[in-house]
CHARMM-style PDB file with segment names, atoms N, HN, CA, C and O in Angstrom:
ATOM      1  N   UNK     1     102.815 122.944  64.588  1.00  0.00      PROA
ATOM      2  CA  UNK     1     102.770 123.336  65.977  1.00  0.00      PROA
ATOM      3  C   UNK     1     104.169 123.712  66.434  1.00  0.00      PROA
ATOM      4  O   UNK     1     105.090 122.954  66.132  1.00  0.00      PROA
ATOM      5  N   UNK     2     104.400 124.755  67.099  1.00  0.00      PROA
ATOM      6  HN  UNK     2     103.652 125.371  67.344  1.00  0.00      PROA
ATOM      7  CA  UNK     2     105.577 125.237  67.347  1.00  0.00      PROA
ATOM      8  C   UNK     2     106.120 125.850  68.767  1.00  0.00      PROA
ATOM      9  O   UNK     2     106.438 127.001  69.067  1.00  0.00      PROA
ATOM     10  N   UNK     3     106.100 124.612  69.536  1.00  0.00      PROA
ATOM     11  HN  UNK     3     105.841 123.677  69.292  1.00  0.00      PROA
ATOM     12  CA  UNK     3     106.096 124.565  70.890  1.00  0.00      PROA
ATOM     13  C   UNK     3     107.835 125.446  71.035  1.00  0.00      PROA
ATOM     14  O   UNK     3     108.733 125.377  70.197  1.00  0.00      PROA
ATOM     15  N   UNK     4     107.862 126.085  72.128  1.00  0.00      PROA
ATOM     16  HN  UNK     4     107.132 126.142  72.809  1.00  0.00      PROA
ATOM     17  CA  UNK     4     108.828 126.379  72.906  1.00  0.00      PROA
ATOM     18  C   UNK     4     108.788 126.174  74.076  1.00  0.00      PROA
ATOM     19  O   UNK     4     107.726 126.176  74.698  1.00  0.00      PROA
ATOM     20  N   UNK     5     110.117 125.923  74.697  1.00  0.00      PROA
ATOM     21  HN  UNK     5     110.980 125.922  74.192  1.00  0.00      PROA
ATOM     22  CA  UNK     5     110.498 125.497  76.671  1.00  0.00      PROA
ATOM     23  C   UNK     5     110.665 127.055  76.981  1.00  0.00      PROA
ATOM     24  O   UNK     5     111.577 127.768  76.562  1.00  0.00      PROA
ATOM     25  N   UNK     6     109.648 127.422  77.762  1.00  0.00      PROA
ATOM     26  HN  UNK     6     108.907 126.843  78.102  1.00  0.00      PROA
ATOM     27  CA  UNK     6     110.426 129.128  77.811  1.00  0.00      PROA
ATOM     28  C   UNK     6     109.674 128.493  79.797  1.00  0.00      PROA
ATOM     29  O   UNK     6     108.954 127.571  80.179  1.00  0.00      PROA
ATOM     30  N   UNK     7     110.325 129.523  80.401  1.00  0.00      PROA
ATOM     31  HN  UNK     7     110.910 130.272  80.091  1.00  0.00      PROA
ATOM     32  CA  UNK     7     110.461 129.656  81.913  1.00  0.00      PROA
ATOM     33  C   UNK     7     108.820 130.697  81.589  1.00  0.00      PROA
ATOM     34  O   UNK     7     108.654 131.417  80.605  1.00  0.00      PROA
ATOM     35  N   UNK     8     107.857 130.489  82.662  1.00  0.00      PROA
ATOM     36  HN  UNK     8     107.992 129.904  83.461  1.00  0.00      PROA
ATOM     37  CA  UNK     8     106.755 131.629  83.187  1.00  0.00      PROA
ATOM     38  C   UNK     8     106.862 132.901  83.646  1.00  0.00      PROA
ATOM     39  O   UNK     8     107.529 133.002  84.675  1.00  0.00      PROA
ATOM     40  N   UNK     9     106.476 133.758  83.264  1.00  0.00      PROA
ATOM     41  HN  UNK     9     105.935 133.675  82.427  1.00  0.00      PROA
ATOM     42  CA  UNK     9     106.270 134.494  83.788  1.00  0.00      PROA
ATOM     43  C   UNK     9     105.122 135.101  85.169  1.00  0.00      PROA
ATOM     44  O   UNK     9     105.180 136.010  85.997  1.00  0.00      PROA
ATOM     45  N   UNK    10     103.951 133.818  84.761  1.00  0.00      PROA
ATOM     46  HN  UNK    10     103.904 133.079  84.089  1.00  0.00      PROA
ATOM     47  CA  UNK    10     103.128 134.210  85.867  1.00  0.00      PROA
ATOM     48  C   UNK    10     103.025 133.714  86.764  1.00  0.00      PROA
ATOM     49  O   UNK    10     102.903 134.071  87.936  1.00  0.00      PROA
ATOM     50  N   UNK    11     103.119 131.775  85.696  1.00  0.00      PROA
ATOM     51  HN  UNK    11     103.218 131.484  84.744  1.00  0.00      PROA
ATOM     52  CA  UNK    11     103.047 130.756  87.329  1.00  0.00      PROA
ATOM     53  C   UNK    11     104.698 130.373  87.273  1.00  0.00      PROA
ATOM     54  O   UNK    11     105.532 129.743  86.623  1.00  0.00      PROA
ATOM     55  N   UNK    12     104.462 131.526  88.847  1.00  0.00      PROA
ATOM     56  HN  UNK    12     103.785 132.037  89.375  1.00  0.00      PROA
ATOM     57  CA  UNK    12     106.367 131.166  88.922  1.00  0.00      PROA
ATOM     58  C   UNK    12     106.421 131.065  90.656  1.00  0.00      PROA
ATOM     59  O   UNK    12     105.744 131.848  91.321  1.00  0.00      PROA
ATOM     60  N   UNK    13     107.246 130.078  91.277  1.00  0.00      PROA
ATOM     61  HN  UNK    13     107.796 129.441  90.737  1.00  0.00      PROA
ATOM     62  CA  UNK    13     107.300 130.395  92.663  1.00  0.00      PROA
ATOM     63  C   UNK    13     108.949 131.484  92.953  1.00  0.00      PROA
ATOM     64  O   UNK    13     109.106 132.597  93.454  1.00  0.00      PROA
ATOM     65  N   UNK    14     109.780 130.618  92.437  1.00  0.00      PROA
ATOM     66  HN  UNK    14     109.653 129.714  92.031  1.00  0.00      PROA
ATOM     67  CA  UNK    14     111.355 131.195  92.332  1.00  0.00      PROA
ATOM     68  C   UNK    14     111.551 131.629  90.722  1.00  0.00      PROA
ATOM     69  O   UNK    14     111.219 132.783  90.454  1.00  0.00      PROA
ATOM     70  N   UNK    15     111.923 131.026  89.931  1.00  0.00      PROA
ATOM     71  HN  UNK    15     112.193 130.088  90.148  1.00  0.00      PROA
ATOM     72  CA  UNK    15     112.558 131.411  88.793  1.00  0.00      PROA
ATOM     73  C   UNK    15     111.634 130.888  87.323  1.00  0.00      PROA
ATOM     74  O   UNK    15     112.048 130.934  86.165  1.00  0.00      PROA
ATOM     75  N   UNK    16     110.322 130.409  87.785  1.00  0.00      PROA
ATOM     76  HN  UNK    16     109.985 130.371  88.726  1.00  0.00      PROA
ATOM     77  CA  UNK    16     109.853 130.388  86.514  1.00  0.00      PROA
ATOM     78  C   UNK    16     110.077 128.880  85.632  1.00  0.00      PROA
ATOM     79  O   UNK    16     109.734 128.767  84.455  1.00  0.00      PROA
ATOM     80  N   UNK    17     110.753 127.699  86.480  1.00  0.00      PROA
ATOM     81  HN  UNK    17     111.032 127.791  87.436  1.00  0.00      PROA
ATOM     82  CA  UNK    17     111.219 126.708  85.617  1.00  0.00      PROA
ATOM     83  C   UNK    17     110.044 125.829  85.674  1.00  0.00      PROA
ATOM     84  O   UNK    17     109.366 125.451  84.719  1.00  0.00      PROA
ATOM     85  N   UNK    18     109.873 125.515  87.081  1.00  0.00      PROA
ATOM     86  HN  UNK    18     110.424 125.821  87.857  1.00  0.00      PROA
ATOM     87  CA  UNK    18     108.549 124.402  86.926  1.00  0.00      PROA
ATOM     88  C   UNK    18     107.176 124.886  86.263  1.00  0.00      PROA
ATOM     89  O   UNK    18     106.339 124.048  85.926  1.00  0.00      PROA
ATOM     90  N   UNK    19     106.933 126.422  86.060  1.00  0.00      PROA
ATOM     91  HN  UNK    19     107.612 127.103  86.334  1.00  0.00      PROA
ATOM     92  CA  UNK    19     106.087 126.334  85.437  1.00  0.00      PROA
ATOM     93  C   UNK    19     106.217 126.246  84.015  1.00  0.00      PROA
ATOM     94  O   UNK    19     105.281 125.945  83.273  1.00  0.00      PROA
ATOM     95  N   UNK    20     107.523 126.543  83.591  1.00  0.00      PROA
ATOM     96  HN  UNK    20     108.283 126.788  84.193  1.00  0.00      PROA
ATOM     97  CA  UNK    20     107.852 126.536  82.087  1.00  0.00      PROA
ATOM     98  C   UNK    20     107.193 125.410  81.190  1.00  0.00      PROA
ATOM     99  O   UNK    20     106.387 125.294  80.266  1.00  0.00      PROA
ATOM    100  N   UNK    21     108.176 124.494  82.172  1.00  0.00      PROA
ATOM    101  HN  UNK    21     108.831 124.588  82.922  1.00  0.00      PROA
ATOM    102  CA  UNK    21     108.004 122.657  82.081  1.00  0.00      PROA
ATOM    103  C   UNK    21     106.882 122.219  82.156  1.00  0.00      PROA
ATOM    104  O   UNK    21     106.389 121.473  81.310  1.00  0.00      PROA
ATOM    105  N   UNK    22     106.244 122.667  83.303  1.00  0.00      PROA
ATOM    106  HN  UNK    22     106.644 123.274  83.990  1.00  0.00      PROA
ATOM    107  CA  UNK    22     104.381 121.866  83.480  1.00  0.00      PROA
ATOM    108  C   UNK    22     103.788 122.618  81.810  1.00  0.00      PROA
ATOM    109  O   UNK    22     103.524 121.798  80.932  1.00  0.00      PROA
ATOM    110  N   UNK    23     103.653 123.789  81.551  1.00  0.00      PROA
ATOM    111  HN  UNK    23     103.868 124.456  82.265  1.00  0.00      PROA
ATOM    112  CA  UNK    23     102.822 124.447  80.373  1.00  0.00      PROA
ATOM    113  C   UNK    23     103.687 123.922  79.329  1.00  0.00      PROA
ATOM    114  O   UNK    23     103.061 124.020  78.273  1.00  0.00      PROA
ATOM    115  N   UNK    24     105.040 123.317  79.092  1.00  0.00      PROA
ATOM    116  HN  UNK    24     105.549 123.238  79.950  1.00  0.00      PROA
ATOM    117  CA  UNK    24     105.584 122.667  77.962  1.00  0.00      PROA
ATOM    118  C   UNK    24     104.567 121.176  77.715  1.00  0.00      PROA
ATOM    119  O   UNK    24     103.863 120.928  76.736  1.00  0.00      PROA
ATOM    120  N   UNK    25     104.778 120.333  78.955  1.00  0.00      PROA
ATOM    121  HN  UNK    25     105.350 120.534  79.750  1.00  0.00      PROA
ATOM    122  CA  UNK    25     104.567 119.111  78.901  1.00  0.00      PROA
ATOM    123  C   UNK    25     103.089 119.149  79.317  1.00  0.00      PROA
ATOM    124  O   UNK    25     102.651 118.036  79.606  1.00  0.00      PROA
ATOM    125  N   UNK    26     102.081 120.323  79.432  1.00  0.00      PROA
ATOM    126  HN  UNK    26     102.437 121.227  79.198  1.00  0.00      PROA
ATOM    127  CA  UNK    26     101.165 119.939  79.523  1.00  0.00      PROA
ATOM    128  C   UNK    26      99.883 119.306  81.074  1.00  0.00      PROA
ATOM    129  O   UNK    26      98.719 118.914  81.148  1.00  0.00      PROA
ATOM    130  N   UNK    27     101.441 119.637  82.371  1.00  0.00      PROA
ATOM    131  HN  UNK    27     102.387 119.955  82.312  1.00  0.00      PROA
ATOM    132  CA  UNK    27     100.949 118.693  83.623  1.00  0.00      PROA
ATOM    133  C   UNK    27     100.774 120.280  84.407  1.00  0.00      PROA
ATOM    134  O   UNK    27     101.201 121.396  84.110  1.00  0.00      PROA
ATOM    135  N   UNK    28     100.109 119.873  85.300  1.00  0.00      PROA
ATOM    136  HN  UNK    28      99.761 118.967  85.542  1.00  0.00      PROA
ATOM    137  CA  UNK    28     100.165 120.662  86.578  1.00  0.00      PROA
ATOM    138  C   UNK    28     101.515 121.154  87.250  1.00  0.00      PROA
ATOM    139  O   UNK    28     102.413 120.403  87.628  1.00  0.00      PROA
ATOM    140  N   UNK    29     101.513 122.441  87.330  1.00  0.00      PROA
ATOM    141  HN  UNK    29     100.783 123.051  87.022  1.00  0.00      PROA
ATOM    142  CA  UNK    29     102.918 123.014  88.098  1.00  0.00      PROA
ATOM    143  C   UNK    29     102.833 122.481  88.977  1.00  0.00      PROA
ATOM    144  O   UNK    29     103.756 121.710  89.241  1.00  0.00      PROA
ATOM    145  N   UNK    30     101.822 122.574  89.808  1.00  0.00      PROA
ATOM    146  HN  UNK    30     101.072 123.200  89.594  1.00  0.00      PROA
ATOM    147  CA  UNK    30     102.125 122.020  91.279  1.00  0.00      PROA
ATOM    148  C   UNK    30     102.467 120.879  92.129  1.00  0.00      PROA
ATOM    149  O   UNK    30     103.003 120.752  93.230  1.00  0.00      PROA
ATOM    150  N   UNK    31     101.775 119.766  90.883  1.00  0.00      PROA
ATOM    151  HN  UNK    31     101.339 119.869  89.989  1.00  0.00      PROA
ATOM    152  CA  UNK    31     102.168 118.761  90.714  1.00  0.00      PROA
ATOM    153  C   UNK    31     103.836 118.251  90.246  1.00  0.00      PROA
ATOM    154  O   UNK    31     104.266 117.196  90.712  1.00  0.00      PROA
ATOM    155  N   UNK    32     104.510 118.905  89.509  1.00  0.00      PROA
ATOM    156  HN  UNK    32     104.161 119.762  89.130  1.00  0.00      PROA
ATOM    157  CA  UNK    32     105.505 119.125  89.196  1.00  0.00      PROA
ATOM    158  C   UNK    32     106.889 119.913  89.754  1.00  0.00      PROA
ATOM    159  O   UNK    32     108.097 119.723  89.615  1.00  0.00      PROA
ATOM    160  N   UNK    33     105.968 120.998  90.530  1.00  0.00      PROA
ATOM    161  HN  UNK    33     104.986 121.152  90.642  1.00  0.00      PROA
ATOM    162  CA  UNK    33     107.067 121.315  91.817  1.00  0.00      PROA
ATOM    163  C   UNK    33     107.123 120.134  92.713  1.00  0.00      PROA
ATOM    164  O   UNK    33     108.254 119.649  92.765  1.00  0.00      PROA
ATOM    165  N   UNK    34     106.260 119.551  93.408  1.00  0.00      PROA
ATOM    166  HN  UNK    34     105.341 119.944  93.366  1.00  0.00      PROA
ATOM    167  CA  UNK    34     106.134 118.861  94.272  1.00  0.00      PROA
ATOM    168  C   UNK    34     107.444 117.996  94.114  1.00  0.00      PROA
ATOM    169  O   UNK    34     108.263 117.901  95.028  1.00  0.00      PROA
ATOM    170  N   UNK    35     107.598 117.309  92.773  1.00  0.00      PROA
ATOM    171  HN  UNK    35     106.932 117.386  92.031  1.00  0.00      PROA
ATOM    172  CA  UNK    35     108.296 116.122  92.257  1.00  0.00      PROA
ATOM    173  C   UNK    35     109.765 116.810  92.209  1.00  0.00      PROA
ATOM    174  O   UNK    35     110.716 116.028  92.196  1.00  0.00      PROA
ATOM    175  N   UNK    36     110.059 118.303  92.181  1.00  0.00      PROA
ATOM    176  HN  UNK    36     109.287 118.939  92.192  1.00  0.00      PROA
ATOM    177  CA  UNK    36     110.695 118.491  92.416  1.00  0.00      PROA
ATOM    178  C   UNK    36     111.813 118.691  93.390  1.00  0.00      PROA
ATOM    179  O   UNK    36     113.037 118.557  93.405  1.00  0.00      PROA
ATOM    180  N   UNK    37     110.645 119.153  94.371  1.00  0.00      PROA
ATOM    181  HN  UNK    37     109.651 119.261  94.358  1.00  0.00      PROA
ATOM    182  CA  UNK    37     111.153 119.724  95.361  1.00  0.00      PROA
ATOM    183  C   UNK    37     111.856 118.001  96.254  1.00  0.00      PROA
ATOM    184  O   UNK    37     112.814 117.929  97.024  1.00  0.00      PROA
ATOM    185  N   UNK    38     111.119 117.064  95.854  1.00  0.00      PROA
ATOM    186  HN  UNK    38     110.341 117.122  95.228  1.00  0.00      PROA
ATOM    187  CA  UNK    38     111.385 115.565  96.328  1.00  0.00      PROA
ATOM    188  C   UNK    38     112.441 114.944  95.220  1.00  0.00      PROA
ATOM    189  O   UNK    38     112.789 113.839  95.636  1.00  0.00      PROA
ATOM    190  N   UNK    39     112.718 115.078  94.672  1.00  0.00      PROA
ATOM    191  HN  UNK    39     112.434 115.976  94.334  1.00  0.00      PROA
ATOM    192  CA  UNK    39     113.874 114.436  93.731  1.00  0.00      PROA
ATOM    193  C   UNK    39     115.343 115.513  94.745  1.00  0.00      PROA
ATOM    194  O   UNK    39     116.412 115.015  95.096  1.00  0.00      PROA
ATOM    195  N   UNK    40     114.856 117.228  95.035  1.00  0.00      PROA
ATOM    196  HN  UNK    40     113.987 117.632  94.750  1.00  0.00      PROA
ATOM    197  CA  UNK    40     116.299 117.448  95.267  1.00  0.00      PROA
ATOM    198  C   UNK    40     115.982 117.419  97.269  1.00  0.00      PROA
ATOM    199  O   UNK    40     115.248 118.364  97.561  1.00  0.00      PROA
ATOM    200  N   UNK    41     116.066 117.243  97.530  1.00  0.00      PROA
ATOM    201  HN  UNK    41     116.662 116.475  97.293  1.00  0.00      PROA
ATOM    202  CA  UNK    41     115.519 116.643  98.959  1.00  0.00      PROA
ATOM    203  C   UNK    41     115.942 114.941  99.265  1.00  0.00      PROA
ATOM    204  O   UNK    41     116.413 114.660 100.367  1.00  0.00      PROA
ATOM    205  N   UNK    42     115.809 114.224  98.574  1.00  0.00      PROA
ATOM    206  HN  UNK    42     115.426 114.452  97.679  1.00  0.00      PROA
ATOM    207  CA  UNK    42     116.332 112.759  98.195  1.00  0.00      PROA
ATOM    208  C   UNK    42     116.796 112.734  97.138  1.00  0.00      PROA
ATOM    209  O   UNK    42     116.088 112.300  96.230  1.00  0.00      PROA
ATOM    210  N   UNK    43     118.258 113.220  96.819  1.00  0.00      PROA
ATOM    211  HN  UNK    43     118.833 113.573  97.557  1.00  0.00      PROA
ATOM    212  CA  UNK    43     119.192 112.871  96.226  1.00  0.00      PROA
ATOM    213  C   UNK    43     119.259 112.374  94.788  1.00  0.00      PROA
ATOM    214  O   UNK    43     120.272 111.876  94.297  1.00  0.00      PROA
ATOM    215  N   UNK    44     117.576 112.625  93.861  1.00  0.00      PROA
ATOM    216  HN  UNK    44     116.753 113.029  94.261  1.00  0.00      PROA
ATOM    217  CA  UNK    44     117.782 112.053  92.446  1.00  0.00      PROA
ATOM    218  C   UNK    44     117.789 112.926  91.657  1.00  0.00      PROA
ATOM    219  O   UNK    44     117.800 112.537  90.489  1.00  0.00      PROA
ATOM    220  N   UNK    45     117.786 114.747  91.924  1.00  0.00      PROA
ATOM    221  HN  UNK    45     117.777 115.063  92.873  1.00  0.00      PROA
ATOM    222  CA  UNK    45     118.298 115.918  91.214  1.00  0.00      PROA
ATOM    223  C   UNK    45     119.145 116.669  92.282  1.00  0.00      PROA
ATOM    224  O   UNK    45     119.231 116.317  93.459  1.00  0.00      PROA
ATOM    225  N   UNK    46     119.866 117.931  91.633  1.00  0.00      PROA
ATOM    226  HN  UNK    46     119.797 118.217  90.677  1.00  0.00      PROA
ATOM    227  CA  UNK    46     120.501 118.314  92.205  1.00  0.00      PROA
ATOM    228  C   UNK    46     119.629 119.998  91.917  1.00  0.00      PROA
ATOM    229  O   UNK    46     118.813 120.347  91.064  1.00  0.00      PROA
ATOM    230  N   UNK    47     120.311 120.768  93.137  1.00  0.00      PROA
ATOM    231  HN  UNK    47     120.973 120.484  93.830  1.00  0.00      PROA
ATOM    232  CA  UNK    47     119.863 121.906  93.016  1.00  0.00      PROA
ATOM    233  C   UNK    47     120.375 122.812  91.943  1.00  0.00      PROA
ATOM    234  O   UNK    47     119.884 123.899  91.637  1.00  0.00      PROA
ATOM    235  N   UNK    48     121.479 122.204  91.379  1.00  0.00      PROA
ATOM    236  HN  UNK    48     121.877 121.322  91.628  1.00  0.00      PROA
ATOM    237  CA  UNK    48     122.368 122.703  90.340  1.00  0.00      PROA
ATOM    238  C   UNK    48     121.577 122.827  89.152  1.00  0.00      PROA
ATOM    239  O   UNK    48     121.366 123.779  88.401  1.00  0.00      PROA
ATOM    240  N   UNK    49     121.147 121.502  89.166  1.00  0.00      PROA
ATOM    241  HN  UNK    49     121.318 120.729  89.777  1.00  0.00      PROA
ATOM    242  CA  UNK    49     119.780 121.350  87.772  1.00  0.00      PROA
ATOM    243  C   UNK    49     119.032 122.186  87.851  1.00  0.00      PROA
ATOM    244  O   UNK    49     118.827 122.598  86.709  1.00  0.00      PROA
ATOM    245  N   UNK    50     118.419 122.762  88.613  1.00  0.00      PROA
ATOM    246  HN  UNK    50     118.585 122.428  89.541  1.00  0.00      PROA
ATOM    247  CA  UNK    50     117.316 123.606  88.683  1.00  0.00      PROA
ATOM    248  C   UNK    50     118.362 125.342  88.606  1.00  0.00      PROA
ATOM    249  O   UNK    50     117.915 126.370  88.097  1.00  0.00      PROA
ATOM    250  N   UNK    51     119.284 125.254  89.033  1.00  0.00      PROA
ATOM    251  HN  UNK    51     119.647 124.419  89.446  1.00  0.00      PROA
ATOM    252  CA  UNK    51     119.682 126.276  88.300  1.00  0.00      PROA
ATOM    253  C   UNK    51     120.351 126.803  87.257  1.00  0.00      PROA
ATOM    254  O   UNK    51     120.625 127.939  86.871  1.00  0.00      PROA
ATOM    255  N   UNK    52     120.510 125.908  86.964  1.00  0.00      PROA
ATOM    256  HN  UNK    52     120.288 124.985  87.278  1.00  0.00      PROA
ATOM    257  CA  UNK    52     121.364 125.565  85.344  1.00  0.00      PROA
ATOM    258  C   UNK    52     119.658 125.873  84.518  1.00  0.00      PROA
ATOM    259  O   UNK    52     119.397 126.863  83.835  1.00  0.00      PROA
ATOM    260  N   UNK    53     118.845 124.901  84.786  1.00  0.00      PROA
ATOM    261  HN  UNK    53     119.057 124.096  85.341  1.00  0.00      PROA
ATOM    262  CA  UNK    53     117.769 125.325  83.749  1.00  0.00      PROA
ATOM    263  C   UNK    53     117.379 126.694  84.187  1.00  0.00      PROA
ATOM    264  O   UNK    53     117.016 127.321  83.191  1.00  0.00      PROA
ATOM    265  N   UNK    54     117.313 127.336  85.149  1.00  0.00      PROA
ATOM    266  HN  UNK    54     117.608 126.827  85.958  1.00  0.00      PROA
ATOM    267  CA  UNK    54     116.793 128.881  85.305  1.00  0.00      PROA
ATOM    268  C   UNK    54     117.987 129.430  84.083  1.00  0.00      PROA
ATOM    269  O   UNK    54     117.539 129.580  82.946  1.00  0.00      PROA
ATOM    270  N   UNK    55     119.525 129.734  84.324  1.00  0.00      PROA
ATOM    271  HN  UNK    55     119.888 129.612  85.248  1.00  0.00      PROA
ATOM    272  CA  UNK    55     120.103 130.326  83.118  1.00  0.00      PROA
ATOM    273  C   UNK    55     119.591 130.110  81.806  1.00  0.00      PROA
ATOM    274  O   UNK    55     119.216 130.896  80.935  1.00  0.00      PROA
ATOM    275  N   UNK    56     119.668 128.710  81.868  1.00  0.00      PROA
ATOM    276  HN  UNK    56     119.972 128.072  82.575  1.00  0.00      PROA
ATOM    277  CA  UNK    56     119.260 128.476  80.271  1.00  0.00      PROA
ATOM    278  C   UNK    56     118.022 128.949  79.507  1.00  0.00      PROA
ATOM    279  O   UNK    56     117.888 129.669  78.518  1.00  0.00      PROA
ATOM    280  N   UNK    57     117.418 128.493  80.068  1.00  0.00      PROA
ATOM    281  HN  UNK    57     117.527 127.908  80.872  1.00  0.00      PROA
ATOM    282  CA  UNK    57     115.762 128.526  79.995  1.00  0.00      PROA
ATOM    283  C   UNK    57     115.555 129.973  79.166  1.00  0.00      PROA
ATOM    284  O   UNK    57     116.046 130.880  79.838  1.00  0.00      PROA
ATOM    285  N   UNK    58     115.118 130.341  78.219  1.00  0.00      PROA
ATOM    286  HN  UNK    58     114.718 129.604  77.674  1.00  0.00      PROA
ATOM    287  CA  UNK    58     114.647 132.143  77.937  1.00  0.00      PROA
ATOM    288  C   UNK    58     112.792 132.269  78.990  1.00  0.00      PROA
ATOM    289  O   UNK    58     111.805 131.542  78.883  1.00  0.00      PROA
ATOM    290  N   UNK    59     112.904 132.847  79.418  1.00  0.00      PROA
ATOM    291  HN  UNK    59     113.706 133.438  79.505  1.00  0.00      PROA
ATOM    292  CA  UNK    59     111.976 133.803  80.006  1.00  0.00      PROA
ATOM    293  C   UNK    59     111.011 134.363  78.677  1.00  0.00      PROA
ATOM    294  O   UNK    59     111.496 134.929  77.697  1.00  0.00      PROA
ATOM    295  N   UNK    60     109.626 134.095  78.857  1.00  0.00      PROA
ATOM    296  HN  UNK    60     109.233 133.636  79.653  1.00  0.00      PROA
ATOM    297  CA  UNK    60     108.518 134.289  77.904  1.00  0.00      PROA
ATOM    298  C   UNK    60     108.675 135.519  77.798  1.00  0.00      PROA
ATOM    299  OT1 UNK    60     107.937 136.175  77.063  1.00  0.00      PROA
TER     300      UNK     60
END
């Protein structure tokens, strides 16, 4: 099995990361934005993270 972290192309709101991640790991994007959008909102991610993984990330 030969999984890759690649960013979405379809389910994307901004840059394609949370859906990358939900179809990597298998969970709900939306569920997974949510957790996002609340980790950088209360202080336990930074918005940096989320754009650091948009660079990194390759695009499907």
């Amino acid at each position: 099995m030969n999984r890759r972290l690649l960013r979405s192309r379809t389910d994307r709101m901004i840059g394609g990361v949370c859906g990358g991640l939900a179809q990597y790991f298998g969970l709900d994007s939306s569920t997974l934005r949510v957790i996002s959008a609340l980790l950088i909102l209360f202080g336990g991610m930074s918005v940096w993270v989320y754009l650091i993984l948009w660079l990194v990330i390759p695009e499907e």
